[in-house]
C-alpha positions in Angstrom: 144.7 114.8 119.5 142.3 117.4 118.5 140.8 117.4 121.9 143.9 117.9 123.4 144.3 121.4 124.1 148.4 120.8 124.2 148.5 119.9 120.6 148.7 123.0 118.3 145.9 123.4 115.7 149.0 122.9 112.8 150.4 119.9 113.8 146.9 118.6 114.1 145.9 119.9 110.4 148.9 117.9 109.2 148.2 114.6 110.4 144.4 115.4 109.1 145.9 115.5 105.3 148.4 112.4 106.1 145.7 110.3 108.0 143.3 111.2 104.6 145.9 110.3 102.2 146.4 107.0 103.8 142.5 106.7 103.5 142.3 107.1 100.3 145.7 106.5 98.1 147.3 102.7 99.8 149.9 101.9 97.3 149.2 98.0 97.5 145.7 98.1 99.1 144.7 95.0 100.4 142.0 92.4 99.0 139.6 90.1 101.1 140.7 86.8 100.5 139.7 84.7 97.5 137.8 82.5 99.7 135.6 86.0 100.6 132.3 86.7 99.2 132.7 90.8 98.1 129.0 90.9 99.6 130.2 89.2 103.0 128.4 91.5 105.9 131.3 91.0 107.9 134.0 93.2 105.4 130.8 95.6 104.8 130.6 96.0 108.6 134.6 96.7 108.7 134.4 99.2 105.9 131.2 100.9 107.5 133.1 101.3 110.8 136.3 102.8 109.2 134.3 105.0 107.5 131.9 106.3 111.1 135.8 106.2 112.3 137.1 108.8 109.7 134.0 110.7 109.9 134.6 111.2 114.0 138.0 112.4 113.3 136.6 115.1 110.5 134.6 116.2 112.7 136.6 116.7 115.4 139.6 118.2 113.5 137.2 120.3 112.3 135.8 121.6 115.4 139.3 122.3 116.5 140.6 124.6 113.8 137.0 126.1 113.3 137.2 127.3 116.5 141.2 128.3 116.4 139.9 130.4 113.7 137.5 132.1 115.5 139.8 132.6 118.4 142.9 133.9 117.2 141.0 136.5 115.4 139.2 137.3 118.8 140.1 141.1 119.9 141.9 141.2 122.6 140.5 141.8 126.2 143.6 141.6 129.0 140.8 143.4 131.5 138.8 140.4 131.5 142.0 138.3 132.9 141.6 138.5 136.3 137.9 137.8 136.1 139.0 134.9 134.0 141.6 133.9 136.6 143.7 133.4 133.1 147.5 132.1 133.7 150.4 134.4 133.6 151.0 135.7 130.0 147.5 134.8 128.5 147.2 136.8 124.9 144.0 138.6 126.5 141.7 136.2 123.2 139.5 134.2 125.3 138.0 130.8 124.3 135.0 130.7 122.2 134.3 127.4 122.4 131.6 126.9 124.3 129.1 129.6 122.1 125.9 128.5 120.4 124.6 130.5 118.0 121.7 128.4 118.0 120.5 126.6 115.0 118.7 128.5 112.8 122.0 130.7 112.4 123.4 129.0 110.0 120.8 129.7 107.4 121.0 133.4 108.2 124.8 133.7 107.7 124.4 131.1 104.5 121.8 134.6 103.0 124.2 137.2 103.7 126.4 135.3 101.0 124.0 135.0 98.7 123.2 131.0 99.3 119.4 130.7 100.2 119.0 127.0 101.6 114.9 126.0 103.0 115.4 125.0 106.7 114.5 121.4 107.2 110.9 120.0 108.3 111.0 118.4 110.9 109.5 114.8 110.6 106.0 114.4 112.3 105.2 111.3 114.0 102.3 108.9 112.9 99.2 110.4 113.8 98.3 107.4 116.1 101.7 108.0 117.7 101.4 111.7 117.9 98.0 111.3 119.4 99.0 109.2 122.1 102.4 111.6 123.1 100.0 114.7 123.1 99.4 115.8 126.5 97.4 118.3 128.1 98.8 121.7 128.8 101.3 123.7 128.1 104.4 121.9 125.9 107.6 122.1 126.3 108.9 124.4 123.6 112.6 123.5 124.4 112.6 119.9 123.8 111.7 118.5 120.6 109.4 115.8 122.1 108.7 116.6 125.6 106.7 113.8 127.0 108.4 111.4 125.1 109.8 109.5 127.8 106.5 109.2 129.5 104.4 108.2 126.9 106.4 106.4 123.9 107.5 102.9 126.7 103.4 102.6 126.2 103.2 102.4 123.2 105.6 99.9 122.3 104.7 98.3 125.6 101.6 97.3 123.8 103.2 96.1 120.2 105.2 93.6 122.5 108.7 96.2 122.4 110.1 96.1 125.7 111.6 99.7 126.2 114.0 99.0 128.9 115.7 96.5 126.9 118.5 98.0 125.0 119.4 96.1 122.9 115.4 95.4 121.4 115.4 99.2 121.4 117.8 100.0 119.2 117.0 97.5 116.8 113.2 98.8 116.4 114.8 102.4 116.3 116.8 101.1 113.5 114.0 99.6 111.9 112.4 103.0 112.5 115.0 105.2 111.1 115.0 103.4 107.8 111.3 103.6 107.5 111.5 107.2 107.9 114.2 108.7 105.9 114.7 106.0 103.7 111.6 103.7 102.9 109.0 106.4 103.3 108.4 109.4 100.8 110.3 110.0 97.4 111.5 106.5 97.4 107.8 104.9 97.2 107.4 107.2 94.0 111.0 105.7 92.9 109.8 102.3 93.8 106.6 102.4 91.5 108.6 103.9 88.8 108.8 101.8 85.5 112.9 101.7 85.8 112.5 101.8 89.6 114.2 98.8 91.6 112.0 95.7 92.5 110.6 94.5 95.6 113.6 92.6 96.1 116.0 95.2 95.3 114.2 97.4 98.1 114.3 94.9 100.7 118.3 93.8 100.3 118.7 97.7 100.6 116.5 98.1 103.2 118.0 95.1 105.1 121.8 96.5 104.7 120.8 99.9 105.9 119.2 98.5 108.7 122.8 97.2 110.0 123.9 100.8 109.2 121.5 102.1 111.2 122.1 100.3 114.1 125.5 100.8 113.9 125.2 104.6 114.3 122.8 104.6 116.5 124.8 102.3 119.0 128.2 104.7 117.9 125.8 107.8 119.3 125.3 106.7 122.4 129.0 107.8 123.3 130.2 109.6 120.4 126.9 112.1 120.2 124.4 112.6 117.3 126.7 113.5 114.8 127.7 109.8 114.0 124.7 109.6 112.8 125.6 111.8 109.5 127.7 108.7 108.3 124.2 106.6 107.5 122.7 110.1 106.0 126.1 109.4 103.5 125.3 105.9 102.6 121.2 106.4 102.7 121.4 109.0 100.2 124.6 108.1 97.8 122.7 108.4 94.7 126.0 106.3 92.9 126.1 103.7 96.0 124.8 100.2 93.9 122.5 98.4 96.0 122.8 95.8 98.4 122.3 91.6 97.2 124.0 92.5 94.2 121.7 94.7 92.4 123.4 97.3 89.8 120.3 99.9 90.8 121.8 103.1 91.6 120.0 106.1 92.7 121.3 108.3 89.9 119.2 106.5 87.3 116.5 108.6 88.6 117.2 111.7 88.4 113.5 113.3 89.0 113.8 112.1 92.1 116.7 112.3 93.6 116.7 115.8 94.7 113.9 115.5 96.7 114.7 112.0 98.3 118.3 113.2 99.7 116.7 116.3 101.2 114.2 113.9 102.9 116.5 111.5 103.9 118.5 114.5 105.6 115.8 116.3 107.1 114.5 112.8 108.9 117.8 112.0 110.2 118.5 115.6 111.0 115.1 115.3 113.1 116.5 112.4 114.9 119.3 114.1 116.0 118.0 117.5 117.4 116.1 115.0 119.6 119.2 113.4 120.7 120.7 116.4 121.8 118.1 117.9 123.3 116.6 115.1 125.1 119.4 112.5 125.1 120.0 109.0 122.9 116.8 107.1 124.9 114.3 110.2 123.8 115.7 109.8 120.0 115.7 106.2 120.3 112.1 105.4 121.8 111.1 107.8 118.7 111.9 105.9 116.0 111.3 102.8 117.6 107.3 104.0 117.7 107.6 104.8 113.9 109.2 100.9 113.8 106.0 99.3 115.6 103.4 101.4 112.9 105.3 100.8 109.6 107.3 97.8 109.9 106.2 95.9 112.7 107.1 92.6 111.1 110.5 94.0 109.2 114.3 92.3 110.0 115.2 93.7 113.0 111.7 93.4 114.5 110.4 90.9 117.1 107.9 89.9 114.5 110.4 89.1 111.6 110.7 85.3 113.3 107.3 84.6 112.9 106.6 86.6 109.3 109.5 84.0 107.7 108.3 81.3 109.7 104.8 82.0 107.3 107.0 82.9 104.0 108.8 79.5 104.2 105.6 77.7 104.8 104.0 79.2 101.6 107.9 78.7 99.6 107.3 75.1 100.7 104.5 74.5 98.9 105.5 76.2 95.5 106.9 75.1 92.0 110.4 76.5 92.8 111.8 74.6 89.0 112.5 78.4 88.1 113.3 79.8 91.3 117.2 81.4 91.5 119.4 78.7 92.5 119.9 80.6 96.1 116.2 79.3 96.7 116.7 75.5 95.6 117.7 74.9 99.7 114.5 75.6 101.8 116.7 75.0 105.1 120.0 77.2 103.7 116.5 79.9 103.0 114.7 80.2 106.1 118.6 80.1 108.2 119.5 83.1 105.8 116.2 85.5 105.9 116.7 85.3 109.8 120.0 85.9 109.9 121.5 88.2 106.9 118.6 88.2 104.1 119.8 90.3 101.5 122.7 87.3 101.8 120.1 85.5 99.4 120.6 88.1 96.4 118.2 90.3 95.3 116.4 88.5 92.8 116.0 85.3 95.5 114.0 88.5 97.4 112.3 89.7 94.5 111.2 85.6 93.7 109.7 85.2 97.7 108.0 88.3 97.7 106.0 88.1 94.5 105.2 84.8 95.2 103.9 84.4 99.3 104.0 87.5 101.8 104.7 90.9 100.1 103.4 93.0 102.5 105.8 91.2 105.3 109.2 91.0 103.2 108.4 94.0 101.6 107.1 96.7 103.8 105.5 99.6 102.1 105.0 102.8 104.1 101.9 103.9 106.0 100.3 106.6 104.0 
């Protein structure tokens, strides 16, 4: 509807405010059956795409009006008609909606109000990355990562990440994505603080965002970058409890927090200048070379198979007497950690990886 240049920006407003109050306020609101685990992936995938479904139609709606806005208060200019070739009784305010102020606008019109935000960072690759991308001559100062293309299908050529393969892409640039804006940074300092979550606590979350992740990125391909803002809303909800039923919530850390949301939005912001400037493959091969240097062995990789293949060796041969009960079944394990591992609970996680392959269930960043 919002596209629909027939539909008048009121009408359009209105069903905004219905379509929101139906989101949020359902009189008898329906409850996954009794049967239903409240941690079942499949309802969490449901509820993660009505939520990427509500953000698309904000941000249309928004677009629309923003730009009604801006065009009903244009002057107006009945000489530039016939250039136009406008149709017969056109108010002489021609459509705006094609401008771009460019990006850095924003934070100049933000200072003339008084409101002073930092413009982002943009994240830098690995060094071993970078250095392989860097090519002589001139760059291109109009794409975010020029050569890209080129050079990143070698790299993950050689870590065994076939780049023409869709479907392996995207699931190493989800990987990738989650190291980088999530793993990597303020939440290592979180991590190693004394009311920090546990290993296990990090990887349930870790694993859940991953799905997140690839959800988005999958949802970008047709619906553009800005999908990807519904995982900077989940990644960063410092009330959101965590994943395998931990009760850890970001705002019990409130040193932190600050500075881990801005990161989380700068990296993701990052991902999707590159999008648009250079299209979903671009944005996709560069996460997926972040994937292949900090969690080359992570759910989601091609590597995970063989790291729990090694975990439930090592399981095998322990005392598990005092394990969590979600342990006791080594085939029910080794089914889960390939499938859905934070299905296992958090403290199941937290048990494996402080007993056989930390560095593999729990990958820490590359410093």
């Amino acid at each position: 509807m919002a596209s629909n240049e027939d539909t008048e920006p009121l009408q359009i407003a209105w069903v905004l405010i219905s379509l929101e109050s139906a989101y949020t306020w359902i009189p008898d609101r329906p409850q996954p059956p009794t049967a239903a685990d409240p941690e079942d992936s499949g309802l969490k995938d449901e509820t993660f795409r009505l939520s990427l479904a509500m953000v698309t139609a904000r941000e249309a709606v928004a677009e629309r009006l923003a730009y009604h806005l801006v065009n009903a208060a244009q002057p107006g200019e009945p000489e530039m008609c016939e250039e136009l070739e406008c149709p017969e009784g056109c108010s002489g305010r021609h459509d705006s909606s094609h401008m771009d102020c460019g990006p850095d606008d924003i934070f100049e019109e933000l200072a003339k109000h008084g409101i002073l935000v930092e413009p982002p960072v943009p994240a830098p690759l690995p060094p071993r990355v970078a250095a392989r991308l860097r090519k002589a001559g001139v760059e291109d100062k109009s794409s975010p990562l020029p050569d890209i293309e080129d050079q990143a299908p070698i790299v993950l050529t050689h870590f065994g990440i076939d780049a023409g393969d869709t479907d392996v892409l995207v699931s190493a640039a989800a990987v990738g994505l989650v190291a980088d804006a999530w793993r990597e940074g303020p939440m290592e300092d979180i991590h190693d603080a004394d009311c920090g979550p546990s290993d296990g606590e990090i990887f349930a979350q870790s694993v859940d965002l991953y799905r997140r992740a690839h959800a988005a990125l999958l949802t970008a391909r047709d619906e553009g970058p800005e999908v990807l803002l519904a995982f900077v809303a989940v990644a960063s909800d410092v009330d959101l409890p965590w994943a395998g039923g931990s009760r850890f919530a970001l705002r019990t850390m409130p040193e932190s927090v600050e500075e881990f949301v801005q990161h989380v939005d700068s990296r993701v912001w990052f991902t999707a200048e590159v999008m648009k400037h250079q299209g979903w493959y671009a944005a996709l091969l560069h996460r997926a070379c972040s994937a292949v240097f900090k969690a080359a062995t992570h759910f989601g990789m091609p590597g995970w198979p063989d790291a729990v293949a090694a975990a439930m060796e090592r399981l095998a041969a322990l005392d598990r007497a005092s394990a969590p009960e979600a342990l006791r079944d080594l085939a029910a394990v080794e089914a889960a950690l390939l499938e859905a591992p934070d299905r296992l609970g958090a403290d199941a996680l937290d048990w494996i990886s402080r007993r056989t392959l930390f560095g593999q269930l729990v990958p820490r960043p590359v410093r």
